[in-house]
C-alpha positions in Angstrom: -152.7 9.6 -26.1 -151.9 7.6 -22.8 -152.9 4.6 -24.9 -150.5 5.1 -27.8 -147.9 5.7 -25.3 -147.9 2.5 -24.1 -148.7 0.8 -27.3 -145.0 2.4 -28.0 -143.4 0.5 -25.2 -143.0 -2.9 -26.5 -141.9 -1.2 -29.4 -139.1 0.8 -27.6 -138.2 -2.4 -25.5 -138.0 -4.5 -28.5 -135.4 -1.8 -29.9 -133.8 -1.4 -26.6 -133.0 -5.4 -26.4 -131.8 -5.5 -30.6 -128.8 -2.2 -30.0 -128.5 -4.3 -26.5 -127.9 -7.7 -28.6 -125.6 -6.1 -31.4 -123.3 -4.4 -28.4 -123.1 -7.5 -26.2 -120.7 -9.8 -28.8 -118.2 -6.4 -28.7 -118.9 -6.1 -24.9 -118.4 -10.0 -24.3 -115.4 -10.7 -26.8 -112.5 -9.6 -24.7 -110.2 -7.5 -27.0 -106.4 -8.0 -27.2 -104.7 -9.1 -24.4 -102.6 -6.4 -23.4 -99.1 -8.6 -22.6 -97.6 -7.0 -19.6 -94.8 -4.9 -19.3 -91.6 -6.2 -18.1 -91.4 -5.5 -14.5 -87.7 -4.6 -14.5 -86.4 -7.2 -12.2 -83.6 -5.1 -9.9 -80.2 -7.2 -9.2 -80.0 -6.3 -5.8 -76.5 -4.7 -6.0 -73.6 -6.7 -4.0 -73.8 -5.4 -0.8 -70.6 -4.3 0.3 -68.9 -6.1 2.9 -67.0 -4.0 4.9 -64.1 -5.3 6.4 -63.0 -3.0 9.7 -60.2 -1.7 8.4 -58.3 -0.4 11.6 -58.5 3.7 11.7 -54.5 3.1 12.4 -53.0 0.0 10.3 -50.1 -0.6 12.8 -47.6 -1.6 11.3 -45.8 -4.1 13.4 -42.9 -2.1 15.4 -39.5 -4.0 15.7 -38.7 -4.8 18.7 -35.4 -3.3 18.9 -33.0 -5.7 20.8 -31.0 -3.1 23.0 -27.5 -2.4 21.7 -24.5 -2.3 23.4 -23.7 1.6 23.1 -20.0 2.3 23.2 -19.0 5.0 24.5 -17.7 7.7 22.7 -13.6 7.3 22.5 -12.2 10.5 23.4 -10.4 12.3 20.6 -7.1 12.6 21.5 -6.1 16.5 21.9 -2.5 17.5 20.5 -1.2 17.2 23.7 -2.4 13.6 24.2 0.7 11.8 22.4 1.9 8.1 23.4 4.9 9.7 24.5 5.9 10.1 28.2 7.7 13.5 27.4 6.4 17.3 26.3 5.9 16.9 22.9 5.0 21.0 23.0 2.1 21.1 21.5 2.4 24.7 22.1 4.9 24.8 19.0 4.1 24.7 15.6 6.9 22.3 15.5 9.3 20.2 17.6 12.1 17.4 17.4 12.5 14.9 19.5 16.0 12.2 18.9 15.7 9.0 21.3 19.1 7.5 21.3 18.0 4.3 23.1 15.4 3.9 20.4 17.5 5.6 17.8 14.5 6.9 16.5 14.0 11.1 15.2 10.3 12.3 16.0 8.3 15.1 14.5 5.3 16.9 15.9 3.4 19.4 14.9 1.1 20.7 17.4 2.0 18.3 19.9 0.8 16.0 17.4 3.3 12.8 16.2 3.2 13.1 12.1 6.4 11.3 11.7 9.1 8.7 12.9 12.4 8.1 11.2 15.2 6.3 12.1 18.7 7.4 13.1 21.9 6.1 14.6 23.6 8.6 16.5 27.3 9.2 18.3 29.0 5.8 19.7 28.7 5.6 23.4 32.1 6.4 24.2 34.1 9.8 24.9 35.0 12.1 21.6 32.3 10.7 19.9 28.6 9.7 21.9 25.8 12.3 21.2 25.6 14.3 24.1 22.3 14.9 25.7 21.3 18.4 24.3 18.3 21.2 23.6 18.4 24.1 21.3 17.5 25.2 18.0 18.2 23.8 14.3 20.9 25.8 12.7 21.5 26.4 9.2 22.1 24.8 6.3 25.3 23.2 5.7 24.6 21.2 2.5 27.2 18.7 1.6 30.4 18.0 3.2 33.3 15.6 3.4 34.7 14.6 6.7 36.8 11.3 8.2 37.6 9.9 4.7 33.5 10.2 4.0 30.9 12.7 1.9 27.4 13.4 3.8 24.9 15.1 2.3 22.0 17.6 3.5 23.7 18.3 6.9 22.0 21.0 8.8 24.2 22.7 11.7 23.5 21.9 15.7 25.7 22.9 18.1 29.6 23.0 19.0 31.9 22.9 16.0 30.6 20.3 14.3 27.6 18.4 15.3 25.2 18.0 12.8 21.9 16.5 11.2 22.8 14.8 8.0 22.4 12.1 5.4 24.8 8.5 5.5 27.7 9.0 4.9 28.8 7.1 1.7 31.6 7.1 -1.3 31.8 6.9 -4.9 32.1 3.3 -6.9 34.5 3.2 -10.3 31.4 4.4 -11.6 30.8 7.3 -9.8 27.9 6.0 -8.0 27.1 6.7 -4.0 27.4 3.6 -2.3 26.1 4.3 1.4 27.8 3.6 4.7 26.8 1.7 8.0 23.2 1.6 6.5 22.4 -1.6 9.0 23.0 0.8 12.3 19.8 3.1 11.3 17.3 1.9 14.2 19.6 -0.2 15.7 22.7 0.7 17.4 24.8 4.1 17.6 27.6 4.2 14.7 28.4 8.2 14.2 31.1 10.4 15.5 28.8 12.4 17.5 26.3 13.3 14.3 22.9 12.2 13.9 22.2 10.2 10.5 18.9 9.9 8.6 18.8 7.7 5.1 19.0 9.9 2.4 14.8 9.9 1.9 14.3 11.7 5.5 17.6 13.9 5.2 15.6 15.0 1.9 12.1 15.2 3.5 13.8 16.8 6.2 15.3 19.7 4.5 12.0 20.1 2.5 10.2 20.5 5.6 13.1 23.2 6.9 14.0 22.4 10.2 16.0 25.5 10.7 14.9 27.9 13.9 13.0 24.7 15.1 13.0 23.7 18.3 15.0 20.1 19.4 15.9 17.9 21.9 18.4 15.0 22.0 17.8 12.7 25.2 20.7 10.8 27.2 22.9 9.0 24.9 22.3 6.0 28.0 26.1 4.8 27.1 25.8 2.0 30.1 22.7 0.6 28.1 24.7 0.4 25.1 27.6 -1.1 26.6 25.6 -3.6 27.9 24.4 -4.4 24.3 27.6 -4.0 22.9 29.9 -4.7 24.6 32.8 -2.3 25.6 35.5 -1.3 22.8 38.5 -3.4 23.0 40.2 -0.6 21.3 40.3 3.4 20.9 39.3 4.7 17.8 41.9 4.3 15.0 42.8 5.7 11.3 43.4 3.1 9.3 43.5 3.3 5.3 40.9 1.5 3.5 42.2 0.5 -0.3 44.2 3.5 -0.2 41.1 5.7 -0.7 39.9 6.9 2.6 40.9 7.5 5.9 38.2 5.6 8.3 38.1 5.1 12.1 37.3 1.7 13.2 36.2 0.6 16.5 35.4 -2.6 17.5 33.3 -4.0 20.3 33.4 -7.4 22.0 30.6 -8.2 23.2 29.1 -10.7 25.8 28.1 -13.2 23.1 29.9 -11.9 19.9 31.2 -9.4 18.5 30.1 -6.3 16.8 32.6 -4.4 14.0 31.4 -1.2 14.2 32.8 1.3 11.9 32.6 5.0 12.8 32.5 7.6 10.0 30.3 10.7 10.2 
């Protein structure tokens, strides 16, 4: 039994080495070649550069070049007038005539709103514009007086001193042809009346002076003497064309002479 055994093992080793040889070619070939996988290749992202942005971009301040500041010009209060006389700013309303300036001022409220120009009473006695305060009167309208119609008169004081247009006449065609027109502003030509153009008689009587307080200043008849000259003459009626009756004065003066001729 132990004999047959062995006798076996050749046999078994003989079998052993043929399965061993048939295996080996399989074992020893090397089968496909397994190709390997991409590795995937990773772009290394950009990295960021990061630029140090200030927390606070600061925008450049100007540099302000200091300014002259000017001070604040002091608004002028009703009262506060150019005028070196009470304008009243107490009063609604107030008139003021300057008979060296020939000028007629309004204020309301102490405040100047306007300036017309007049030509009052010629300096001399019976017909200068006396110095005067009071209130307007009423309303006249038109009248006719030393050969002459005036228009929009409003009543003073006395018998006959008055606000009112220039005094003027009718043409062949009926037309108003205005009177002394170059003495508004400049010079005295009235009998004692104060004149405005007929625009500011009109405006005037719009605005309705009556109940208002005015003031005439000093007629300064030495001033206008010394500008005009004294009269060489009284007043005198003379007849112009045989229409009207008109006083006419005349004034020599220092360097020449003025006509002057006085109607209302």
């Amino acid at each position: 039994m132990h004999k047959s055994a062995f006798t076996l093992v050749p046999t078994l080793l003989l079998v052993l080495v043929a399965v061993f040889s048939c295996s080996l070619p399989q074992i020893l070939t090397p089968g496909p070649t397994a190709t390997p996988s991409a590795i995937p290749t990773y772009t290394a992202s950009p990295t960021a550069t990061i630029t140090a942005t200030p927390l606070h971009s600061a925008t450049p301040t100007a540099t302000h070049t200091p300014s002259v500041t000017s001070t604040p010009t002091a608004t002028l209060t009703p009262s506060a007038t150019p005028f070196a006389l009470n304008t009243h700013p107490e009063l609604n309303r107030y008139i003021y005539v300057d008979q060296m300036a020939q000028r007629m001022y309004i204020f309301e409220s102490g405040v100047l709103t306007r300036t017309m120009l007049v030509s009052t009473g010629l300096p001399e006695p019976g017909t200068l514009t006396p110095a005067w305060e009071g209130k307007v009167g009423w309303f006249v309208g038109t009248f006719f007086s030393f050969g002459t119609y005036a228009d929009e008169a409003w009543f003073l004081f006395n018998d006959g001193f008055l606000i009112h247009g220039l005094p003027y006449l009718y043409d062949k065609d009926g037309k108003k042809v205005y009177q002394d027109a170059e003495a508004q502003g400049t010079r005295p030509a009235s009998h004692g009346c104060i004149r405005l153009f007929p625009e500011d008689i009109e405006w005037l009587s719009a605005w309705n002076p009556s109940g208002v307080l005015m003031t005439i200043s000093d007629p300064y008849v030495d001033y206008w003497h010394q500008k005009l000259g004294k009269p060489s003459a009284a007043p005198t009626a003379t007849v112009t064309a045989g229409v009207t009756q008109t006083a006419v004065v005349t004034y020599t003066a220092t360097a020449a002479t003025a006509a002057v001729t006085a109607t209302p």
